[in-house]
Chimera marker file (.cmm) of the C-alpha trace (Angstrom):
<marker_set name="trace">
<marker id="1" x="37.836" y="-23.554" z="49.453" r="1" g="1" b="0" radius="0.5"/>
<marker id="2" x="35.149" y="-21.330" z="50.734" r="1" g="1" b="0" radius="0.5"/>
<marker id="3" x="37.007" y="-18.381" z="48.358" r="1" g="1" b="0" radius="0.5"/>
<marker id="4" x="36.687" y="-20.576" z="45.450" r="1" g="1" b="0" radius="0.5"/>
<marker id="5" x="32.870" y="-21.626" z="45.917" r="1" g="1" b="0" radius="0.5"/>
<marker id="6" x="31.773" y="-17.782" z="46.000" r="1" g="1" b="0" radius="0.5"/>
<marker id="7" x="33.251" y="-17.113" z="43.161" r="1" g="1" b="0" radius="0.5"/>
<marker id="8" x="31.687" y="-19.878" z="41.083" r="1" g="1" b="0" radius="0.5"/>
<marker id="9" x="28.297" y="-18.856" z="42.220" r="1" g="1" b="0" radius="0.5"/>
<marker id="10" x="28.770" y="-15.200" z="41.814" r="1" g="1" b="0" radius="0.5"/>
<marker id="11" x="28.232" y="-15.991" z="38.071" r="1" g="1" b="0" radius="0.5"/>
<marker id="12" x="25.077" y="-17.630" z="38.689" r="1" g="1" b="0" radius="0.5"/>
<marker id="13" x="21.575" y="-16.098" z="37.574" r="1" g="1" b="0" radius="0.5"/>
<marker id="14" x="19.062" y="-17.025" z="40.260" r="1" g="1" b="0" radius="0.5"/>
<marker id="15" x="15.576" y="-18.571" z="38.530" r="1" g="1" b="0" radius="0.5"/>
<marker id="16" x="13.825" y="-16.124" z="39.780" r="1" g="1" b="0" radius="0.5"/>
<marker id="17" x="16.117" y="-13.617" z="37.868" r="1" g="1" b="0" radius="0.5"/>
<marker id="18" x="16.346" y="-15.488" z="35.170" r="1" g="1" b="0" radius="0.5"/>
<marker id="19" x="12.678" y="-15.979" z="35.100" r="1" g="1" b="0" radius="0.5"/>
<marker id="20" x="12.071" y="-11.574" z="35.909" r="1" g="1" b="0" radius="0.5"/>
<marker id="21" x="13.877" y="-11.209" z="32.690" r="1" g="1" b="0" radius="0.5"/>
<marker id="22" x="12.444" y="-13.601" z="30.381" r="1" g="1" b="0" radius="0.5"/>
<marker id="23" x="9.367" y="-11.833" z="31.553" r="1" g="1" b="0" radius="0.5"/>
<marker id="24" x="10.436" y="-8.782" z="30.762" r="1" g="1" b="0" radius="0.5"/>
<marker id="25" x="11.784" y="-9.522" z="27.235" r="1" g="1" b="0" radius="0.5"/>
<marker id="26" x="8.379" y="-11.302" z="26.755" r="1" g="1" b="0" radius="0.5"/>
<marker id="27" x="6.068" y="-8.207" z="27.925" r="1" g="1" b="0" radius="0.5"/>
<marker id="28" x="8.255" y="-6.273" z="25.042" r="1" g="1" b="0" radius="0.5"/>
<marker id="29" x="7.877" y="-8.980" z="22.493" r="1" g="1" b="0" radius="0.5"/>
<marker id="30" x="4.203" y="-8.979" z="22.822" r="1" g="1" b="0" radius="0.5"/>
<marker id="31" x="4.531" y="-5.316" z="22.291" r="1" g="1" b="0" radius="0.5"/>
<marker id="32" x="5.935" y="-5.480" z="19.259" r="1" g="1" b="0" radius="0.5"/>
<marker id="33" x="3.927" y="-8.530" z="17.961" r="1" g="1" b="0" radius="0.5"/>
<marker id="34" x="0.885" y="-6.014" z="19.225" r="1" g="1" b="0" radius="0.5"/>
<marker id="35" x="2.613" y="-3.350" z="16.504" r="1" g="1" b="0" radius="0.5"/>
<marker id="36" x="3.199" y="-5.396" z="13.815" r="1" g="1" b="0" radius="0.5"/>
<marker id="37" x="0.192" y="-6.365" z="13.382" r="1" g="1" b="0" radius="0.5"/>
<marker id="38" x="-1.084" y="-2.790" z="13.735" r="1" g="1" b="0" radius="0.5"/>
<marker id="39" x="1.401" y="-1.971" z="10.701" r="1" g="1" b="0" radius="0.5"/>
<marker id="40" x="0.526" y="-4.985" z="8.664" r="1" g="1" b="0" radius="0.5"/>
<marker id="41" x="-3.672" y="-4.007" z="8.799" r="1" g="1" b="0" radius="0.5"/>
<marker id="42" x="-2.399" y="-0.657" z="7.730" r="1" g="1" b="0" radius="0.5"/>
<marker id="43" x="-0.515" y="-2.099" z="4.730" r="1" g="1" b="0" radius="0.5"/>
<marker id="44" x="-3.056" y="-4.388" z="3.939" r="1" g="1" b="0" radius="0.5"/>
<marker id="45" x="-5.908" y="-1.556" z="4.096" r="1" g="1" b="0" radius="0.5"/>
<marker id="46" x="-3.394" y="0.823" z="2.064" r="1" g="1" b="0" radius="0.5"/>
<marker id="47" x="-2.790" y="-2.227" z="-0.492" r="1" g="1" b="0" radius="0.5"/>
<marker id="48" x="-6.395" y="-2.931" z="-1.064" r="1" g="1" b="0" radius="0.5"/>
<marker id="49" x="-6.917" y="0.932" z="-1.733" r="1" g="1" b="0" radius="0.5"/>
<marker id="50" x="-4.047" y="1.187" z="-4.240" r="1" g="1" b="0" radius="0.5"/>
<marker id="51" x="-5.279" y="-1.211" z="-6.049" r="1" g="1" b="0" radius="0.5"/>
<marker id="52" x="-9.067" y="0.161" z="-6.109" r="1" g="1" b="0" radius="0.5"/>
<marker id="53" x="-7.597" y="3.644" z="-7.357" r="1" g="1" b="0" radius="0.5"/>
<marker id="54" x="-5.417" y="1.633" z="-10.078" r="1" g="1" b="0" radius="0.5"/>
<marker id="55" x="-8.637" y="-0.138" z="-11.022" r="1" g="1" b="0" radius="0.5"/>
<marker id="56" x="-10.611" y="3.119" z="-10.967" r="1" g="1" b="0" radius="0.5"/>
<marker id="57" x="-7.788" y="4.531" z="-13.268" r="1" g="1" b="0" radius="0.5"/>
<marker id="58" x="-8.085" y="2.073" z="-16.157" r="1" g="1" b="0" radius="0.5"/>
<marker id="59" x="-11.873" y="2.223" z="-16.365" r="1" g="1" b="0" radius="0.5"/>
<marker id="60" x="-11.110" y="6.378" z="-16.660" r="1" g="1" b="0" radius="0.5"/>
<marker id="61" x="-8.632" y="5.446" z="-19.227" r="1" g="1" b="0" radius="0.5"/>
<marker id="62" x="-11.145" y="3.753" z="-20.806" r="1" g="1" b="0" radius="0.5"/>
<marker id="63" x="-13.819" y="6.266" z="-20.972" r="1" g="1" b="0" radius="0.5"/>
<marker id="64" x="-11.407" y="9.042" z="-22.005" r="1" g="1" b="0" radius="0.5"/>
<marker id="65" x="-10.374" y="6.762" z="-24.775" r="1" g="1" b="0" radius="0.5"/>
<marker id="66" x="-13.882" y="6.746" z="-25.727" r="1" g="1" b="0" radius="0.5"/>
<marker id="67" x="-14.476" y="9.726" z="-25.475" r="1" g="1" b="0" radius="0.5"/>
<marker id="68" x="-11.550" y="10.676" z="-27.508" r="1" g="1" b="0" radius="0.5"/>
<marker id="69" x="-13.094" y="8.462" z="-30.540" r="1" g="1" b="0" radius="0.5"/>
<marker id="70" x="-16.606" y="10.096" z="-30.582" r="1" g="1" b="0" radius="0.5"/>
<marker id="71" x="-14.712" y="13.457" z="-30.275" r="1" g="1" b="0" radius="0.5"/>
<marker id="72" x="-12.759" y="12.295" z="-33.402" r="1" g="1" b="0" radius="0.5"/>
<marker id="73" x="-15.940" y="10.665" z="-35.286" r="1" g="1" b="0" radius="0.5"/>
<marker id="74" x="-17.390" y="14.249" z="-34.885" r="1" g="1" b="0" radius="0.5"/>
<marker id="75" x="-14.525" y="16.021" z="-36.125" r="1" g="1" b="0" radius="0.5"/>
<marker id="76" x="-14.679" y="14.388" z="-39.188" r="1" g="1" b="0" radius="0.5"/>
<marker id="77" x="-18.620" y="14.791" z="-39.785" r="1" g="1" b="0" radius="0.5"/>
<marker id="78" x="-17.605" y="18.632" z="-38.719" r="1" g="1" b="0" radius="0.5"/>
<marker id="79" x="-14.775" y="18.670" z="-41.395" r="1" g="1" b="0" radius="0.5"/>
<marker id="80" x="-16.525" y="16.518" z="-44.058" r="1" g="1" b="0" radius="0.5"/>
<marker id="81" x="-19.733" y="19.135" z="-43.617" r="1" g="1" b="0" radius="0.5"/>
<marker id="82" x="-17.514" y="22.026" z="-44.220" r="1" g="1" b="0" radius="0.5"/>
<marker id="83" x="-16.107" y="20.943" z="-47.433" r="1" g="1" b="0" radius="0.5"/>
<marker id="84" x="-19.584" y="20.126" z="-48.970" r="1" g="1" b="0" radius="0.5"/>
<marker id="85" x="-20.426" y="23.924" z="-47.812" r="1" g="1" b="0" radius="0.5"/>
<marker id="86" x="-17.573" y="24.430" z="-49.418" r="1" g="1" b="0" radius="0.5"/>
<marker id="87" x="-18.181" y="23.249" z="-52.676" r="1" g="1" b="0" radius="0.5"/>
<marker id="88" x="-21.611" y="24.127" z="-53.417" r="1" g="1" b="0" radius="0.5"/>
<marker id="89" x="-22.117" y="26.589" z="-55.547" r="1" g="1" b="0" radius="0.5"/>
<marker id="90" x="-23.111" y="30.388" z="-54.486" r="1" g="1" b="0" radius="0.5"/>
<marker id="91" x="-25.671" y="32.193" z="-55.803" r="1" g="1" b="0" radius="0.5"/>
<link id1="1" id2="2" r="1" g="1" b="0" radius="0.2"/>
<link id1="2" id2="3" r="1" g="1" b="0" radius="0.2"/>
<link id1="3" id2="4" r="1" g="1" b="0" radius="0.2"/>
<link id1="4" id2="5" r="1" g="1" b="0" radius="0.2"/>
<link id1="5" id2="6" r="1" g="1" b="0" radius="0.2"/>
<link id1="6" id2="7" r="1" g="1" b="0" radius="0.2"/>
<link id1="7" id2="8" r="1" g="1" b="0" radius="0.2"/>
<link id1="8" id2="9" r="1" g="1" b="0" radius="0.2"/>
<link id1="9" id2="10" r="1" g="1" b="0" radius="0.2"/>
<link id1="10" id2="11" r="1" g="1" b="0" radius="0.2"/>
<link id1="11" id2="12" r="1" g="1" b="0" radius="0.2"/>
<link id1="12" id2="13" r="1" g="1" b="0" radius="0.2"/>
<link id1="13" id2="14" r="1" g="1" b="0" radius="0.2"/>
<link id1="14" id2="15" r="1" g="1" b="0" radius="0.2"/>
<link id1="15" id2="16" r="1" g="1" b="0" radius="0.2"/>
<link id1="16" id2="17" r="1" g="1" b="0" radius="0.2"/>
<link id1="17" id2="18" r="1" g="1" b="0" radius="0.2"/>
<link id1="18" id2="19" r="1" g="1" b="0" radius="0.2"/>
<link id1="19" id2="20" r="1" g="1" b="0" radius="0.2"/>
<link id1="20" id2="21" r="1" g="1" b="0" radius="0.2"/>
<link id1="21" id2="22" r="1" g="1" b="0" radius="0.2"/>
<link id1="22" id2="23" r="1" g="1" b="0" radius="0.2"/>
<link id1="23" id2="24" r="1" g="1" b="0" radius="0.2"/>
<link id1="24" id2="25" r="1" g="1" b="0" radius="0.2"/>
<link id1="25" id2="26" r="1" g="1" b="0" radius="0.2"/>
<link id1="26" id2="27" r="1" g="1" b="0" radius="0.2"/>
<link id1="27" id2="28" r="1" g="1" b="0" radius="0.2"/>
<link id1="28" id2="29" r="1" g="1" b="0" radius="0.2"/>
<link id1="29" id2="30" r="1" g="1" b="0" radius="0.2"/>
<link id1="30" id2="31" r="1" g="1" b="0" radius="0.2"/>
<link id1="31" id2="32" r="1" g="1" b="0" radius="0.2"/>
<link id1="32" id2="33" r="1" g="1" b="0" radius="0.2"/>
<link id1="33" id2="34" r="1" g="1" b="0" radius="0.2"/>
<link id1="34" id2="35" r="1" g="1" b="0" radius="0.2"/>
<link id1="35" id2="36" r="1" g="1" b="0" radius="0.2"/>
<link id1="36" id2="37" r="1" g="1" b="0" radius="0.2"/>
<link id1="37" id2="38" r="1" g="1" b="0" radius="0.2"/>
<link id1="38" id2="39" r="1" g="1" b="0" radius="0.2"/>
<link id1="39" id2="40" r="1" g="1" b="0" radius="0.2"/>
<link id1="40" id2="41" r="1" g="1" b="0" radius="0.2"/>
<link id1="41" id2="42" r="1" g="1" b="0" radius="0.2"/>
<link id1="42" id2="43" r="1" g="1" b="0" radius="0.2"/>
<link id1="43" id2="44" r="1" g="1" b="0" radius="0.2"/>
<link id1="44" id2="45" r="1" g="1" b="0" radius="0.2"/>
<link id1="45" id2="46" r="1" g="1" b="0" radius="0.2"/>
<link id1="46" id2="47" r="1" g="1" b="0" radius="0.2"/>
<link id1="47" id2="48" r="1" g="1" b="0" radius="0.2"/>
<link id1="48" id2="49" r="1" g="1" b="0" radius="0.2"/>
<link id1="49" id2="50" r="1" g="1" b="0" radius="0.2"/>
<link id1="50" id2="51" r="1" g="1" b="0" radius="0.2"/>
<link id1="51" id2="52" r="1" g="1" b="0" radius="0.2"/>
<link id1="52" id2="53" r="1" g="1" b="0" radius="0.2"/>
<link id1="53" id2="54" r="1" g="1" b="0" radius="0.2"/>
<link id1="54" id2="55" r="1" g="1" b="0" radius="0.2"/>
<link id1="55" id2="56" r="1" g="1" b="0" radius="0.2"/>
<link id1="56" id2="57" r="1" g="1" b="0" radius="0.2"/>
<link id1="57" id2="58" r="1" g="1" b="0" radius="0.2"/>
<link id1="58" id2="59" r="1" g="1" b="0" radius="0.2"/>
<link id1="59" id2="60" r="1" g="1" b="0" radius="0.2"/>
<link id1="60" id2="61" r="1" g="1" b="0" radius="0.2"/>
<link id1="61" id2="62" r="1" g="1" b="0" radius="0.2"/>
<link id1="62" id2="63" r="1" g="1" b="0" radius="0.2"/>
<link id1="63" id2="64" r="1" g="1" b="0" radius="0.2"/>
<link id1="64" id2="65" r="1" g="1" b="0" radius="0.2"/>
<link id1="65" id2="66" r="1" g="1" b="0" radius="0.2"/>
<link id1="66" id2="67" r="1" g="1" b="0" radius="0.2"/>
<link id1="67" id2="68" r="1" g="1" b="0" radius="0.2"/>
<link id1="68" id2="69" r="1" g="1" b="0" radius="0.2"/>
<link id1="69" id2="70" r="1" g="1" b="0" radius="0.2"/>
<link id1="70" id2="71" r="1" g="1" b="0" radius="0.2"/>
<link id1="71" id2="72" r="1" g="1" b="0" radius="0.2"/>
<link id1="72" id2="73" r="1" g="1" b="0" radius="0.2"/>
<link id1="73" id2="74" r="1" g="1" b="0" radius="0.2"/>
<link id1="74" id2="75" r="1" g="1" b="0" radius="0.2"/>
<link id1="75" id2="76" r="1" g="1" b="0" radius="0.2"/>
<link id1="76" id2="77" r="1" g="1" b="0" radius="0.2"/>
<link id1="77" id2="78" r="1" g="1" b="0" radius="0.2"/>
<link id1="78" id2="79" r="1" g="1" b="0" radius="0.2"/>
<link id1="79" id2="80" r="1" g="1" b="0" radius="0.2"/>
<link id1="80" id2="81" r="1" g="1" b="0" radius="0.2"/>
<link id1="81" id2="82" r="1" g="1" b="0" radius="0.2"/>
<link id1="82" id2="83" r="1" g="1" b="0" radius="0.2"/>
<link id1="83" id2="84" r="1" g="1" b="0" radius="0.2"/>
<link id1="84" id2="85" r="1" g="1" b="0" radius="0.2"/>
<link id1="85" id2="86" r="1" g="1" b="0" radius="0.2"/>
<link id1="86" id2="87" r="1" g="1" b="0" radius="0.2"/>
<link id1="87" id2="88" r="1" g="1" b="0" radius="0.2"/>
<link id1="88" id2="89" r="1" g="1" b="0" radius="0.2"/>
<link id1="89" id2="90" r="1" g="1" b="0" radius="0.2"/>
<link id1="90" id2="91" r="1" g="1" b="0" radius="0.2"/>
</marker_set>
């Protein structure tokens, strides 16, 4: 009798075991709570500047397009002048 009653209780956890591991398991949860947090500012920070460099990009786009179309309109006044040089007469 007294063989079989040790045996069932030496496969009890004691509370305060019980209670020194939940502790533990908690102290490493905050941890990584602590972490992920630290990693989801980061993203968040590294999101917001992505999409202030994409923003930054299209307005460049835009001004090289611009640019582009004066560079063009001149090109043509260039070209145009040369032919009227062109076809006036020498002499």
């Amino acid at each position: 009798m007294i063989l079989v009653g040790s045996v069932g209780l030496g496969g009890c956890a004691t509370k305060g075991f019980v209670r020194e591991q939940i502790a533990t398991v908690n102290t490493r949860i905050d941890g990584m709570d602590g972490r992920l947090r630290t990693v989801e500012g980061t993203s968040g920070q590294a999101l917001t500047q992505a999409q202030a460099a994409a923003g930054q990009a299209q307005q460049n786009a835009q001004r090289i397009d611009q640019i582009n179309g004066r560079v063009d309109g001149l090109d043509q006044q260039m070209q145009q002048q040369q032919q009227r040089q062109q076809r006036r007469p020498r002499g």
